[in-house]
C-alpha positions as CSV (number, residue, x, y, z in Angstrom):
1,X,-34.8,-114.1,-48.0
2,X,-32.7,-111.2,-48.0
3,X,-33.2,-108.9,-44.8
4,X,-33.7,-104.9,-46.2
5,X,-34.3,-102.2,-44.3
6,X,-37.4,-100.5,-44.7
7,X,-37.0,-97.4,-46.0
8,X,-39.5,-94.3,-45.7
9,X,-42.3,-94.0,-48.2
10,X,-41.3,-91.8,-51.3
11,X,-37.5,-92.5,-50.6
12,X,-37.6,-95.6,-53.5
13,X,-37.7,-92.6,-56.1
14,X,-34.6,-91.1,-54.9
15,X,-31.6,-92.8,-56.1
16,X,-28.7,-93.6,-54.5
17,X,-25.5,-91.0,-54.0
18,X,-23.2,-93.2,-55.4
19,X,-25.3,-93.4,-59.0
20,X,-25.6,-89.5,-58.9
21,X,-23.3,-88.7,-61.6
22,X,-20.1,-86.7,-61.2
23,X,-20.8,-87.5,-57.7
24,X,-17.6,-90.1,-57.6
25,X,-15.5,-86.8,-59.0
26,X,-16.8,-84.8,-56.2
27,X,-13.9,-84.0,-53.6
28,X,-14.4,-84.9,-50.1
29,X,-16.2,-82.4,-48.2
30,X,-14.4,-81.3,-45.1
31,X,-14.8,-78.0,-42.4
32,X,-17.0,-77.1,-39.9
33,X,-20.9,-78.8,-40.3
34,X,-19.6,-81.1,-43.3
35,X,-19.8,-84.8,-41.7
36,X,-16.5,-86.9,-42.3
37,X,-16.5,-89.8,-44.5
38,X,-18.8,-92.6,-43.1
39,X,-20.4,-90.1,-41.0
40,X,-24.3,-90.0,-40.5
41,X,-25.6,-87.2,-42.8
42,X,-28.5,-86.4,-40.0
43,X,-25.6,-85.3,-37.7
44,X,-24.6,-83.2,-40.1
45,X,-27.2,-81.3,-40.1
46,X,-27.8,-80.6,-37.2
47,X,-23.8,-79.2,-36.6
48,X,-23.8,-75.1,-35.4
49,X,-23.2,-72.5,-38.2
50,X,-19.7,-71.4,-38.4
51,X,-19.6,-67.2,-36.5
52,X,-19.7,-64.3,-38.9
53,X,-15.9,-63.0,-38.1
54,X,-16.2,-59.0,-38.0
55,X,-14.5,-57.5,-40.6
56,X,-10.9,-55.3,-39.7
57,X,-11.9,-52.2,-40.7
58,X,-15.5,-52.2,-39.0
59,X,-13.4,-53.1,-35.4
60,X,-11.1,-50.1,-36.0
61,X,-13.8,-48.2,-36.2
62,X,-15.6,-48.9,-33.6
63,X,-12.1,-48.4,-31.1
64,X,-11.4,-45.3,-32.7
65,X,-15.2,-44.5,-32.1
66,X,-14.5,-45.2,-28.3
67,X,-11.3,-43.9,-27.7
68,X,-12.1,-40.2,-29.5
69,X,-15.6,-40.5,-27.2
70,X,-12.8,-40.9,-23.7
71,X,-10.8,-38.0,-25.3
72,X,-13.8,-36.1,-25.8
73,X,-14.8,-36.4,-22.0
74,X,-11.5,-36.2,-20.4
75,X,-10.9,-32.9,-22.8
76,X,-13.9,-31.6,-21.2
77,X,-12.9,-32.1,-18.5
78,X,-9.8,-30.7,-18.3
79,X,-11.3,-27.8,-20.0
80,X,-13.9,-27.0,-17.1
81,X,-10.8,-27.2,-15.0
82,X,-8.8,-24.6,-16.7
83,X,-11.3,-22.4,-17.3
84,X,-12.8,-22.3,-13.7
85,X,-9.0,-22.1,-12.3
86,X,-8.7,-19.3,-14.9
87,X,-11.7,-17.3,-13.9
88,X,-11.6,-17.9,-10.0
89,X,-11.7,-14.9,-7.4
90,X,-7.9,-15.6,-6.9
91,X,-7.0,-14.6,-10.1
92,X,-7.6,-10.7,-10.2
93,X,-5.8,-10.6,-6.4
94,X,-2.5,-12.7,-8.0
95,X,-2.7,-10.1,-11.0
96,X,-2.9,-7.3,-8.4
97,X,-0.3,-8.6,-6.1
98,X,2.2,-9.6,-8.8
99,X,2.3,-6.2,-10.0
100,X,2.9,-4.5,-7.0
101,X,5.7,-6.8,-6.4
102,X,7.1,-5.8,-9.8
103,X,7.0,-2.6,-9.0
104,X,4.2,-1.3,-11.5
105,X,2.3,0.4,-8.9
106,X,0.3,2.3,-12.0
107,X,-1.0,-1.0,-13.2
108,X,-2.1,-2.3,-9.9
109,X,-4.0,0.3,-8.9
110,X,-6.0,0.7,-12.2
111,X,-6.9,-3.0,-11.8
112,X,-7.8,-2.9,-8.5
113,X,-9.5,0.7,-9.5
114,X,-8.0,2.7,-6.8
115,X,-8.7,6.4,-7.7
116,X,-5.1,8.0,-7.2
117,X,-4.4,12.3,-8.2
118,X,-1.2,13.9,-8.0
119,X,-2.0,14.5,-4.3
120,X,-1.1,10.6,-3.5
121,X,3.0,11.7,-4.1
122,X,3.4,7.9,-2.8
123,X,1.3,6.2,-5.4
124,X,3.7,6.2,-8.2
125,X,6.2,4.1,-9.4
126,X,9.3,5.9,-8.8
127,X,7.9,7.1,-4.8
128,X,7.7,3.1,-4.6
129,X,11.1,2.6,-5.7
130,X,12.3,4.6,-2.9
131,X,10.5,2.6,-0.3
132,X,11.9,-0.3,1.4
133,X,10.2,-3.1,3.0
134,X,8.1,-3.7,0.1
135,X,6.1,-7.1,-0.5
136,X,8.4,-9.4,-2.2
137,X,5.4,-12.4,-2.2
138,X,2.0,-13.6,-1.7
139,X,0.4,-17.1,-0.6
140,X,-3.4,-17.3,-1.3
141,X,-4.9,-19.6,1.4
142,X,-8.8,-19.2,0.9
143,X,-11.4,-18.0,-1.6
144,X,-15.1,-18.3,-0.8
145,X,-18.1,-17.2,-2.7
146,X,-21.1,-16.1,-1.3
147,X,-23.6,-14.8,-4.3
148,X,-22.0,-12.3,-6.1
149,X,-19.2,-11.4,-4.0
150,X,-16.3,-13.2,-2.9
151,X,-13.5,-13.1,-0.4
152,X,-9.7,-14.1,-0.8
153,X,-7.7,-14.1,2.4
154,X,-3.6,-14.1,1.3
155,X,-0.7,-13.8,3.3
156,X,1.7,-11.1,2.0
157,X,5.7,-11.2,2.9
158,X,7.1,-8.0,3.9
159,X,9.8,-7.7,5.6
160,X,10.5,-11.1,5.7
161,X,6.8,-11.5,7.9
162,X,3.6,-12.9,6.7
163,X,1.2,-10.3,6.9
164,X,-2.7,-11.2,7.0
165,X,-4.9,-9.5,4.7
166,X,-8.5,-9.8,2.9
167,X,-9.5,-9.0,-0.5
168,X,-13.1,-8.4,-1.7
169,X,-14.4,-9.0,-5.3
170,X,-18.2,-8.5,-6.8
171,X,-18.8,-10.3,-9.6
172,X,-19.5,-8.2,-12.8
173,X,-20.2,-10.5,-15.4
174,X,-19.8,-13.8,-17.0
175,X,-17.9,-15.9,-19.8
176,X,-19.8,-17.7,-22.4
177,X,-22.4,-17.6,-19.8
178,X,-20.5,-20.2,-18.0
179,X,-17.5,-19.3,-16.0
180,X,-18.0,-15.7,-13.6
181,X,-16.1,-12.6,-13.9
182,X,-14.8,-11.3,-11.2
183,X,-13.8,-7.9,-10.3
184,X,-11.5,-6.3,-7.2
185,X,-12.6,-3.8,-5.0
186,X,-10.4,-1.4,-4.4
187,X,-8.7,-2.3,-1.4
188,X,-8.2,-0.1,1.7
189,X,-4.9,1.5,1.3
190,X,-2.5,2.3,4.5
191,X,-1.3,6.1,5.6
192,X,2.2,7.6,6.1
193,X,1.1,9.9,9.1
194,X,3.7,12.6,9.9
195,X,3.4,14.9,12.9
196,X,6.1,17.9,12.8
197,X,6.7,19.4,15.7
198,X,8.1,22.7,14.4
199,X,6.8,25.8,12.2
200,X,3.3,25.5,10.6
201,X,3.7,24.4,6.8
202,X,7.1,23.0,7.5
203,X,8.3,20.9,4.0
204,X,8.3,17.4,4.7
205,X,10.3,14.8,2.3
206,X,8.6,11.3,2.2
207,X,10.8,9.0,0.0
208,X,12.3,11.8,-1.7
209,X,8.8,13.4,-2.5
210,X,8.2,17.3,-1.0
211,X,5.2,17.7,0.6
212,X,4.2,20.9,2.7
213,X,2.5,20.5,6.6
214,X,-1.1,21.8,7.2
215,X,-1.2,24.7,9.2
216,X,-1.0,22.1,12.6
217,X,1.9,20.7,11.1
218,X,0.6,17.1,10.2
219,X,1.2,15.5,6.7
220,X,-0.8,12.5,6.0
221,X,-0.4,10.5,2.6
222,X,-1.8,7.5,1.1
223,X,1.1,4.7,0.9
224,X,1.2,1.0,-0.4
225,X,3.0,-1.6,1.6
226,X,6.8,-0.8,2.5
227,X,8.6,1.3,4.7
228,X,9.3,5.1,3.7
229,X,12.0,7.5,5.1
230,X,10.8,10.7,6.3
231,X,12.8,13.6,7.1
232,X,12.5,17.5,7.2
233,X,13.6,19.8,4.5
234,X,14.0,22.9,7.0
235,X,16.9,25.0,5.0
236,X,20.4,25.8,7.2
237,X,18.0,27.0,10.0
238,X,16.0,23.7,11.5
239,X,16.6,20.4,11.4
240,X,14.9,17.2,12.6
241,X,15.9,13.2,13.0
242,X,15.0,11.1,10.1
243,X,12.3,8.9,10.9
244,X,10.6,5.7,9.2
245,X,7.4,5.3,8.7
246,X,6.0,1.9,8.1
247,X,3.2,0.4,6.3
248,X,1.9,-3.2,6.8
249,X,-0.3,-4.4,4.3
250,X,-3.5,-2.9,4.0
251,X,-6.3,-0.8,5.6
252,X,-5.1,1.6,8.2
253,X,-4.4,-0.5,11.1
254,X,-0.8,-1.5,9.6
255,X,0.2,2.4,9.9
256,X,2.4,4.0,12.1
257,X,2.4,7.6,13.2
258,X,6.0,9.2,13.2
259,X,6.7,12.6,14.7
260,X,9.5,15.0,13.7
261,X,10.9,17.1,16.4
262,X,12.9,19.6,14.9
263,X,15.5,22.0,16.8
264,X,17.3,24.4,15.8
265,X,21.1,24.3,13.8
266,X,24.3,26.2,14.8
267,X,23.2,28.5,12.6
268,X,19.8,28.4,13.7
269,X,20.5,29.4,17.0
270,X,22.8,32.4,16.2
271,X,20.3,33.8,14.1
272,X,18.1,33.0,17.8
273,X,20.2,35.0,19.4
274,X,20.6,37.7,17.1
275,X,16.6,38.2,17.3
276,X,16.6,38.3,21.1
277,X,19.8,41.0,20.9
278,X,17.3,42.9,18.3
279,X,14.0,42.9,20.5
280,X,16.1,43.8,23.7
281,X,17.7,46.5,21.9
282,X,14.4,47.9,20.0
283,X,13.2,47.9,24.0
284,X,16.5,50.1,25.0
285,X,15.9,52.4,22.6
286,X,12.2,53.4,23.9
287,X,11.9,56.8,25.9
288,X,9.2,55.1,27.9
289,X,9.4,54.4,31.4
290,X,7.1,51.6,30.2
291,X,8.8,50.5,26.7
292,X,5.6,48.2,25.0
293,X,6.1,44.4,24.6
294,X,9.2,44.6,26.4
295,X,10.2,42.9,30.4
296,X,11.5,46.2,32.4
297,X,10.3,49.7,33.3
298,X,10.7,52.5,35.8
299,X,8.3,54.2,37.5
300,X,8.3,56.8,40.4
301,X,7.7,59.7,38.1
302,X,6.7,63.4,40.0
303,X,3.8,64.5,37.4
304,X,4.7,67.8,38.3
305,X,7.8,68.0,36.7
306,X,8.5,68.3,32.9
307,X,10.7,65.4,31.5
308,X,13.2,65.5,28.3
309,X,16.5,63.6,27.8
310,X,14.6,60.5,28.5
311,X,16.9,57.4,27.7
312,X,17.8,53.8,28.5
313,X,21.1,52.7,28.8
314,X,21.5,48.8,28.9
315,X,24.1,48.3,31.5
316,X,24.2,44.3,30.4
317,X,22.5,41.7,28.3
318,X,20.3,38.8,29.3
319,X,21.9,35.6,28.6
320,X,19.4,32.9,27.0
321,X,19.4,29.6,25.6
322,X,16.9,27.9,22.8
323,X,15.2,24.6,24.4
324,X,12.6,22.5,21.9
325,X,9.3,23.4,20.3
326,X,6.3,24.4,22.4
327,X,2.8,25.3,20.9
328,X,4.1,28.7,19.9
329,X,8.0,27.9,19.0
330,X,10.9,27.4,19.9
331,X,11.6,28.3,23.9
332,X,14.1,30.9,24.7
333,X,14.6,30.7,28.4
334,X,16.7,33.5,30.3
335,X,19.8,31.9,32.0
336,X,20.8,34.7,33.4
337,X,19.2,38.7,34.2
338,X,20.7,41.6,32.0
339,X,20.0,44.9,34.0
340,X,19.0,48.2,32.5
341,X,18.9,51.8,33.5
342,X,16.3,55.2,32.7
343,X,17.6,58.5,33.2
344,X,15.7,61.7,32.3
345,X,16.3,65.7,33.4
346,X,13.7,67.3,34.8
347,X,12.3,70.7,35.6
348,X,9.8,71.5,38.2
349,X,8.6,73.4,41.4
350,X,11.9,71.6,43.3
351,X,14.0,73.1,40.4
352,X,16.2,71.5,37.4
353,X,17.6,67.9,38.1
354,X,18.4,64.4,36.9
355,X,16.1,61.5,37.1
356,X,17.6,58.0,37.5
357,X,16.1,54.8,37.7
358,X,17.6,51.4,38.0
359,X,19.4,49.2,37.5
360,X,16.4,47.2,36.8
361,X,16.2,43.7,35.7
362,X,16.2,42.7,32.0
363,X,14.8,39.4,30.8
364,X,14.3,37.7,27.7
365,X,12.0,34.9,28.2
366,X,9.9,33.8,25.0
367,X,10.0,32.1,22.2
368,X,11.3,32.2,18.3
369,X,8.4,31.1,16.0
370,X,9.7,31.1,12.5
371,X,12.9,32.2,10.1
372,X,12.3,34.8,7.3
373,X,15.1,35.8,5.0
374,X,16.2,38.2,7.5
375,X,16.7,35.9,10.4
376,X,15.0,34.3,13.0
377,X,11.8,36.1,14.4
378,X,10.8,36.4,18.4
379,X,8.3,37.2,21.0
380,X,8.4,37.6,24.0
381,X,6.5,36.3,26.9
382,X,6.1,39.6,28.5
383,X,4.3,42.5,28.1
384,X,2.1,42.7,24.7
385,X,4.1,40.3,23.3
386,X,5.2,42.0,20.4
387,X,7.7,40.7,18.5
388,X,11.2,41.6,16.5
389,X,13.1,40.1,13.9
390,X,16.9,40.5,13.3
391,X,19.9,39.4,11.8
């Protein structure tokens, strides 16, 4: 009795591998879920799938996918930066600034919309030029927004200091309706304040620009930053120290006030003295025992006698010397007394006869107030203070 294994029903019609034919030409199967020789054919069934291997081109893809999807974001990015650094409040104040460093005052002040006419002698290029002191840099150190206005606080060098100042923008718009537009206000500007202590509308040079006092003898003009020189234009007659008038940064507490006090030139005074000769001798010449305007007289007269041959012989002349400017001019103090006498003949009930009187006390105390082209002009302090010119 042969021992056979029992085999499933319905497997006795399946025949046998080996009496498939062609099956002994068959190569042996080998790889992944193909059982080796020998091996039982229900394990290899039951072996895993070999993995679908992605294809070259589809992994490319998807990198290039991810890499243009970083660049796209850090692009972005980098965009918002630049275009919120390049619309920030900062940026119309570093525009401003570095033109008024360069010198192109013009430009600044049409982008900071500073109304300027050809009264503002200082707001030009070539007045700007002349000025030292200027702003040579900047340093922005805040910008905060509040709304629709904005402030930038900076610190300008001048004069090798940092000066504090403080801008003000509004905002007047927008980009792409993204990024704001900002606009400067025009900022506050400072004031070369000159005080001339001299004739009324006295000409006054302010870095080389001619500008005429008002009639209390002030000049005031709007400057930028800088230091200007400021001096008198007062012909061979007056003169005055050059002064310097400074302006830090902006708005009007950076200004200083400079005062001119003019005197008088060599030739200034001799035409002084000429004046005083002319008004002492325009007295002389009266036939008044009370010449008008003038320091001396004689009195003592008899009404009833009958005067002719009235005259005043100057027997000397004050001497006087021209101080500073007062409210009215130039002082003229008597240093020392001239003397004059009045002599007259006279009839009357006593007879025929000569009238003296003096020598009587001459001054010449007053003040010269201007120069014409004929010399200086003066008035007295005596009398009804009329006045003489000469030359």
């Amino acid at each position: 009795m042969t021992d056979q294994t029992e085999r499933p029903e319905g497997w006795d019609a399946v025949p046998h591998v080996a009496t498939i034919r062609g099956a002994e030409d068959l190569p042996a199967a080998s790889g992944p879920g193909v059982p080796a020789p020998g091996a039982d054919a229900g394990a290899a069934a039951w072996a895993p799938p070999a993995r679908r291997r992605l294809r070259r081109g589809a992994v490319v893809g998807i990198v290039s996918s991810a890499v243009v999807l970083v660049l796209l974001v850090v692009a972005g990015g980098v965009g918002w930066a630049v275009g919120s650094d390049a619309h920030s409040a900062g940026r119309p104040v570093e525009a401003f600034l570095d033109d008024l460093e360069s010198g192109r005052v013009s430009s600044a002040l049409d982008a900071a919309g500073v109304q300027h006419g050809k009264d503002d002698v200082l707001l030009t290029d070539a007045a700007y030029a002349k000025a030292g002191n200027r702003v040579t840099g900047h340093r922005i150190v805040s910008v905060s927004q509040s709304g629709d206005t904005a402030t930038v606080d900076a610190y300008l060098t001048q004069a090798g200091r940092s000066v504090a100042t403080t801008f003000r923008l509004e905002r007047t718009g927008s980009d792409w309706g993204v990024f704001p537009v900002w606009e400067l206000r025009p900022p506050s500007l400072g004031t070369v304040a000159v005080a001339v202590q001299g004739p009324p509308r006295s000409t006054v040079t302010v870095a080389g620009q001619r500008v005429r006092a008002s009639a209390d003898g002030t000049v005031s003009l709007r400057a930028l930053p800088g230091s200007y020189e400021v001096g008198l234009d007062g012909g061979q007659y007056v003169s005055a120290e050059g002064q310097t008038a400074a302006v830090r940064g902006f708005g009007p507490g950076g200004t200083t006030p400079v005062q001119l006090t003019t005197a008088l030139t060599d030739a200034g005074k001799q035409a002084a003295a000429k004046a005083v000769d002319a008004w002492v001798d325009g007295c002389v010449a009266s036939t008044s025992t009370e010449p008008a305007g003038c320091s001396f007289y004689a009195y003592g007269a008899n009404p009833a006698n009958t005067y002719t041959n009235q005259k005043w012989t100057l027997d000397s002349r004050p001497g006087v010397e021209v101080g500073g400017w007062l409210s009215k001019g130039w002082l003229v103090d008597t240093t020392t007394l001239g003397s004059a006498t009045y002599t007259a003949d006279f009839t009357g009930p006593a007879g025929r006869g000569t009238a003296t009187a003096g020598p009587i006390e001459v001054s010449a105390t007053g003040w010269i107030t201007g120069f014409t082209a004929s010399g200086a002009t003066f008035e007295a302090a005596v009398g009804n203070r009329s006045s003489a010119s000469g030359s």
